[in-house]
C-alpha positions in Angstrom: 124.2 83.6 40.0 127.6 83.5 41.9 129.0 79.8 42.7 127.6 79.7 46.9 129.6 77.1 47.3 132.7 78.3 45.8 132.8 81.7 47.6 132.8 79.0 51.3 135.1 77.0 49.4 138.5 79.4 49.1 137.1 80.9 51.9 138.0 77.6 54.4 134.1 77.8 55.4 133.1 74.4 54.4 133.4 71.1 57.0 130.9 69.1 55.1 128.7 69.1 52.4 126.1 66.8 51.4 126.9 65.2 47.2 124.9 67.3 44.4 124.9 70.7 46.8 127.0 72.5 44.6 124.9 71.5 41.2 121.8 72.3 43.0 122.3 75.6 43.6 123.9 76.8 40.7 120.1 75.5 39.1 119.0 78.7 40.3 117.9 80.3 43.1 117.1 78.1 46.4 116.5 78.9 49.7 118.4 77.5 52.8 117.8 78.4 56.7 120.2 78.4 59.8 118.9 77.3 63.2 119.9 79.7 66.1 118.7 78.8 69.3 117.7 82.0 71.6 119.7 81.1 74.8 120.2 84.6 75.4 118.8 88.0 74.4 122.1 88.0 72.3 124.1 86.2 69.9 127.9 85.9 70.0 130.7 85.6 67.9 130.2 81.5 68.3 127.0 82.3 65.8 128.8 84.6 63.2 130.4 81.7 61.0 126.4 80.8 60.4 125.2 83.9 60.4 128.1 85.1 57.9 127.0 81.6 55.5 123.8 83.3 55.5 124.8 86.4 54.3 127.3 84.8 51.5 124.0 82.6 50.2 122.3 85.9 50.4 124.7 87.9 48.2 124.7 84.8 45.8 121.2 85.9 44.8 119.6 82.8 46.8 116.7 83.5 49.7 118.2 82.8 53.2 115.6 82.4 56.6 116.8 82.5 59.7 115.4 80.0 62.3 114.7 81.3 65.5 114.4 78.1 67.8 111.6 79.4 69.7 110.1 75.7 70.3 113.8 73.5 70.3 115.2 76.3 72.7 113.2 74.9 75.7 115.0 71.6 75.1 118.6 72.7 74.3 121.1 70.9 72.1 122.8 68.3 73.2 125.4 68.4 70.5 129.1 68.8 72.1 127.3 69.7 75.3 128.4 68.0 78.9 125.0 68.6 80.2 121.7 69.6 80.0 120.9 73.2 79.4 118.3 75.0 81.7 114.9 75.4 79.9 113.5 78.8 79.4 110.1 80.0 79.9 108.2 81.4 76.8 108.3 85.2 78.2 112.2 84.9 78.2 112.7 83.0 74.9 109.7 85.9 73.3 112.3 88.6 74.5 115.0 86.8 73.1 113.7 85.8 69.5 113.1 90.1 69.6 116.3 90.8 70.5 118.0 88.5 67.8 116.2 89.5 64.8 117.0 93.1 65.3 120.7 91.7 65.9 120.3 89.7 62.2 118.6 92.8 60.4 123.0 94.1 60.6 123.8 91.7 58.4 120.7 90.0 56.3 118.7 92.2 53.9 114.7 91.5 55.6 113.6 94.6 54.7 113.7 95.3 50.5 111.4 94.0 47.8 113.9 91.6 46.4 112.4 88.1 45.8 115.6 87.0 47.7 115.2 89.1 51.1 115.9 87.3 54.4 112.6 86.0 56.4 112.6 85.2 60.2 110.8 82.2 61.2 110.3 80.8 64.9 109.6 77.0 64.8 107.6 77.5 67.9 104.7 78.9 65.4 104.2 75.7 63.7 105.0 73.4 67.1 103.0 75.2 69.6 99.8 73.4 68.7 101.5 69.7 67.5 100.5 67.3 70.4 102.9 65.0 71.4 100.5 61.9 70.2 100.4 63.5 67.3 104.1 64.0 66.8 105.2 60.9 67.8 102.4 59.0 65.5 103.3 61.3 62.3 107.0 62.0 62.7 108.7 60.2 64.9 107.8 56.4 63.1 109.8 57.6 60.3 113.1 57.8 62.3 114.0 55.1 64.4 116.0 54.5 67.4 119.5 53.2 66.1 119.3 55.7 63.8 119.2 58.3 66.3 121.6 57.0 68.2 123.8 55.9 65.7 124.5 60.1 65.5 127.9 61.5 67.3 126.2 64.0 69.0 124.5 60.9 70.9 127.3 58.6 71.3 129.5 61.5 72.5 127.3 62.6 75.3 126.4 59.0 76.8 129.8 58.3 76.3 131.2 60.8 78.4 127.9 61.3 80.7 127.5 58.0 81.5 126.4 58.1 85.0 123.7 60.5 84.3 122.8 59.8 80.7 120.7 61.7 78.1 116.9 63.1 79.2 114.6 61.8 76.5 113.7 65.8 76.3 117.3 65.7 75.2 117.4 63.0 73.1 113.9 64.0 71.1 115.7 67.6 69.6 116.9 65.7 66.9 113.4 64.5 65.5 112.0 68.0 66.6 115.5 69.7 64.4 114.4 67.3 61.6 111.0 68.0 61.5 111.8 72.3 61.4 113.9 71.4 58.0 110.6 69.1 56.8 108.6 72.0 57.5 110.7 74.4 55.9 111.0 72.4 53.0 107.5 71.3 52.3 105.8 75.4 53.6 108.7 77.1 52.5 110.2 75.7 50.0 113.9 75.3 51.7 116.1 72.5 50.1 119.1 73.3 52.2 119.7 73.3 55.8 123.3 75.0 56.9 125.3 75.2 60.1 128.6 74.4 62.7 129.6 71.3 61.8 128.4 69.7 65.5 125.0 69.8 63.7 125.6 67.7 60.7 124.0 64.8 62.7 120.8 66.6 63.3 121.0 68.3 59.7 121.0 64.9 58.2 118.2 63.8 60.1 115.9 66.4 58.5 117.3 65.1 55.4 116.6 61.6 56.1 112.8 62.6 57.4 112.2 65.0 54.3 113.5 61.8 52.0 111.3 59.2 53.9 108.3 61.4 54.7 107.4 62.7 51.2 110.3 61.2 49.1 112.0 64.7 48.9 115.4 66.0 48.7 117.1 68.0 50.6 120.9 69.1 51.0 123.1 70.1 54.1 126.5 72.2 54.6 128.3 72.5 57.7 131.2 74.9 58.2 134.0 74.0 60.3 133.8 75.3 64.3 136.4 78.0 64.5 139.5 77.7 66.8 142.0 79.7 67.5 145.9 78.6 66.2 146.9 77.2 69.6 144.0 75.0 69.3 142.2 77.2 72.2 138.2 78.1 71.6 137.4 81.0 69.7 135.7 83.8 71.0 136.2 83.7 74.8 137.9 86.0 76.9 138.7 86.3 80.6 135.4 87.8 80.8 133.2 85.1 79.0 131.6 85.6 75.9 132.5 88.6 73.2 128.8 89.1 72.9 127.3 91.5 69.7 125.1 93.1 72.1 127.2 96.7 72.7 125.6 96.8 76.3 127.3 93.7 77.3 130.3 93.6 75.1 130.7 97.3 74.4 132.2 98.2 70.7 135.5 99.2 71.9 135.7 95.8 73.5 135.0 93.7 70.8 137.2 96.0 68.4 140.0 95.0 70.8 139.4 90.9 70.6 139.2 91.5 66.7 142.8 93.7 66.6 144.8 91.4 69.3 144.0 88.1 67.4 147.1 86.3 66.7 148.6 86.6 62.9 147.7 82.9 61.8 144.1 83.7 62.9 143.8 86.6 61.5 144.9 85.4 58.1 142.0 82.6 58.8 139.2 84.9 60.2 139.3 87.7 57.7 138.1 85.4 54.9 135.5 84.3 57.6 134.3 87.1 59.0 134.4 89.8 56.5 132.7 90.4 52.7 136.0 91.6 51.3 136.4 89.9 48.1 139.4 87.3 47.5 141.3 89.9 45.4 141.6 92.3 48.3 142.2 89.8 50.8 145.3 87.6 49.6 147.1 91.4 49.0 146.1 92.4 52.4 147.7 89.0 53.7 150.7 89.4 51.5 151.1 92.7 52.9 150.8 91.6 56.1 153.3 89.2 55.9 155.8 91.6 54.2 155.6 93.3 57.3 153.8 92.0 60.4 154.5 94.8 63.0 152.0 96.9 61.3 149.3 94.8 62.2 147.4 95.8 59.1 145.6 92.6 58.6 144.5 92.7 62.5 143.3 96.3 61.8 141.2 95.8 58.4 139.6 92.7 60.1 138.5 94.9 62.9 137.2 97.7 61.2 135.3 95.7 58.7 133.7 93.4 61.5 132.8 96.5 63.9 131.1 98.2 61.3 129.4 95.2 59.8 127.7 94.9 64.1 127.8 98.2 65.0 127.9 100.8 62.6 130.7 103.5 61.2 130.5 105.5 64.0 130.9 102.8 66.9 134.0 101.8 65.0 134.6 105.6 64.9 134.8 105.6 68.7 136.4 102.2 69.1 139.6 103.5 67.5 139.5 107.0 68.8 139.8 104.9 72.4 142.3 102.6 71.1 144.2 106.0 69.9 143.9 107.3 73.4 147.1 105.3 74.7 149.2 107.2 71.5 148.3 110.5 72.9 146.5 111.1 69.0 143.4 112.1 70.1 142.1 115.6 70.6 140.6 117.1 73.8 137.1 117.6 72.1 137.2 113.5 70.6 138.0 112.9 74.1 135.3 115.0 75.9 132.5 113.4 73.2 133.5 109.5 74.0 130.7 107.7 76.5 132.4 107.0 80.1 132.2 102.9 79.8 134.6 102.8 77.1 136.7 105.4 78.6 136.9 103.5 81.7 137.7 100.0 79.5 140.4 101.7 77.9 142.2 102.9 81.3 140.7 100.0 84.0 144.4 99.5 85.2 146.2 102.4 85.4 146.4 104.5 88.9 143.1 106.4 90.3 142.4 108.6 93.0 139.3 109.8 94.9 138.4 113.7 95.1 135.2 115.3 96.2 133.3 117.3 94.1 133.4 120.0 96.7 137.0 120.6 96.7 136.8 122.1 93.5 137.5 124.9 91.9 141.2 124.3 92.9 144.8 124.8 91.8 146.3 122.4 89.3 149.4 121.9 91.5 147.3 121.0 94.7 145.1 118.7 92.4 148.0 116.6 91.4 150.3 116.9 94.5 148.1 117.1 97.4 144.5 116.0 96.6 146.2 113.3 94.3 149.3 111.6 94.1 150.0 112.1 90.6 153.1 113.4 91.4 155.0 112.8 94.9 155.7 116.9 95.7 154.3 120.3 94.4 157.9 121.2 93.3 158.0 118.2 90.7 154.2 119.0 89.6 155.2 122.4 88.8 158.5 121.4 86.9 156.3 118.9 84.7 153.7 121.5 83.8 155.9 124.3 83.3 157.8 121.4 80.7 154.8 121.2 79.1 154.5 117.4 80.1 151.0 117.5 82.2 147.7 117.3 80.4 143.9 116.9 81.4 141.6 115.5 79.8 144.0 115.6 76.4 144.7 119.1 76.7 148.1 120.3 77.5 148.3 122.4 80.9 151.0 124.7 80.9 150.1 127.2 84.0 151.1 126.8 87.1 148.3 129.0 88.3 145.4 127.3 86.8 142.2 126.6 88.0 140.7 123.1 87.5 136.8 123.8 88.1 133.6 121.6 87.4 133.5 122.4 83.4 136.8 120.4 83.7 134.9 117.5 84.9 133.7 115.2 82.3 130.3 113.8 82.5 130.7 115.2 86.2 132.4 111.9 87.1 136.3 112.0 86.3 139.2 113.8 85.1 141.7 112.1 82.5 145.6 113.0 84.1 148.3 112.3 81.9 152.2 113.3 82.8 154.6 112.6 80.0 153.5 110.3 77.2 152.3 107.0 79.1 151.6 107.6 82.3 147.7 108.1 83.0 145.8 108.8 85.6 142.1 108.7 86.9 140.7 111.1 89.1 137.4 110.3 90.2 135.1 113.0 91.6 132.6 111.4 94.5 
């Protein structure tokens, strides 16, 4: 058994933990569960410090489940929120819960025969047929009121929301949260409930219900919520969300976030995010700080987290794109990588319209006088006769050539480049 606790430890993944944790686990092994609730049909890098927990309490030889918040997810949290979250119809939160455990099954071992593989439970399975007489009558007597809202999550929210106050949908997720880790504990034998740290309130309260209820104990761990140095929140860009879903945060963009995260984060994040072991990380950081301009922290970090959500070859791709603006890739690499990212790697440089029907035509006219690549004729052929004009990564070096349809890639665009940083779309219409 390897010290769960420990690894979190010197790993800065521990908020708060709940006395006798630690001694618990090193009995043998336990299981534990993190709640995800399916908001979306994808999780984000807001729900990789959990999922990542997982995985460590996993690897330590102990059973992990994942909680798919199929029932709580038509409440919402109200933890840290401002206001209430839209509820979602059971069709939408079905496709969701789908979407999510294929997203786990990256980084949880469901599949194998090991006593300790992952399980996915949805908490609307054993809530679906509870009715609310009967809920309130078994569970909720066992909690009461100032307890409830003696929790931050509460006293935050009316506090700042005073004028519109807390739905009692709202306010019930707590008890319904508390009664998923009495379930879990009592059918599945889960002594441990793990999470953000904005859910040690509700965590306790399962703790509290399980102790009350059947005179059980149960533990809880929170990790800290991750922000960035500059105290700004972690894992938003200007376009929302960096989402593990490739079709709405493709690879190449989330290989990006991951390599332009400042050097005090990523000295943080690679002991979050990654399974590289302390040895190999405290060198890499002392490399790093030997000699920051190389970036070699910012580029393990990214390649280990791209290919933990996406696989070798996405992270393949990724870095062929990022190559692209070094002029190190090859004509064929380029000719093989999918149009999105190559349009994500060159959204802001120059582009210019041409119909399909003007080709085949001559690489001058292409660039002088279908194009303004270059201002005159006379300057195109200088640059190509120099050897300075390529398309689509391949150097052009006659005058005469012919740029034809087999130039066109994915019949959409051609890739101009004169000199060594100045590009140039061409988009065929």
């Amino acid at each position: 058994m390897k010290n769960f606790v420990e690894e979190l430890r010197w790993r800065g993944m521990i908020q708060d933990i709940m006395p006798g944790t630690e001694e618990k686990l090193m009995e043998g092994p336990q299981a534990a569960y993190v709640g995800i609730d399916p908001t979306a049909d994808s999780l984000h890098i807001g729900h990789l410090v959990s999922v990542m927990i997982l995985k460590h309490f996993q690897n330590c030889g102990h059973k992990p489940f994942a909680l798919v918040g199929g029932a709580t997810g038509m409440i919402g949290d109200p933890s840290m929120k401002s206001a209430e979250r839209n509820l979602l119809d059971e069709e939408t939160l079905n496709h969701n819960v789908a979407c999510i455990k294929a997203q786990l099954g990256r980084f949880l071992d469901f599949d194998s025969d090991a006593p300790n593989k992952a399980e996915l439970v949805n908490n609307y399975d054993w809530m679906k047929d509870y009715s609310f007489i009967n809920f309130i009558r078994d569970i909720g007597k066992h909690i009461t009121v100032n307890y409830m809202m003696a929790k931050d999550s509460v006293k935050k929210r009316l506090s700042r929301d005073s004028s519109e106050g807390m739905s009692f949908t709202e306010f019930s997720y707590q008890l319904m949260q508390g009664y998923d880790f009495y379930w879990l504990w009592k059918n599945r034998g889960c002594i441990l409930q793990l999470g953000g740290s904005d859910q040690w309130g509700n965590i306790t309260t399962g703790t509290e219900l399980i102790r009350r209820m059947d005179g059980g104990e149960a533990f809880a761990l929170t990790c800290p919520l991750i922000r960035k140095a500059d105290g700004t929140k972690f894992g938003k860009t200007e376009k929302g969300n960096i989402w593990l879903d490739a079709e709405r945060t493709s690879p190449y963009e989330f290989y990006q976030f991951w390599l332009n995260v400042a050097d005090d984060d990523a000295e943080r994040y690679i002991k979050i995010f990654t399974m590289l072991d302390r040895e190999t990380i405290e060198s890499l950081i002392a490399e790093h700080r030997e000699d920051p301009g190389q970036r070699k922290l910012q580029k393990v970090l990214a390649r280990e987290i791209t290919i933990m959500c996406h696989g070798e070859e996405a992270y393949e791709n990724a870095l062929a794109a990022t190559q692209l603006l070094f002029g190190n890739v090859s004509s064929d690499v380029f000719r093989k990588m999918d149009e999105r990212t190559v349009r994500e790697v060159f959204a802001n440089v120059p582009s210019f319209n041409v119909a399909a029907s003007e080709f085949p035509c001559n690489i001058l006219d292409l660039l002088a006088i279908k194009t303004q690549v270059f201002p005159s004729k006379g300057e195109a052929r200088k640059m190509v006769q120099g050897g300075g004009v390529s398309l689509n990564k391949a150097k052009v070096g006659d005058i005469n050539a012919e740029i034809t349809s087999e130039d066109i890639i994915n019949g959409h665009y051609i890739l101009a480049q004169k000199g060594k940083k100045n590009y140039f779309i061409i988009n065929i219409i």
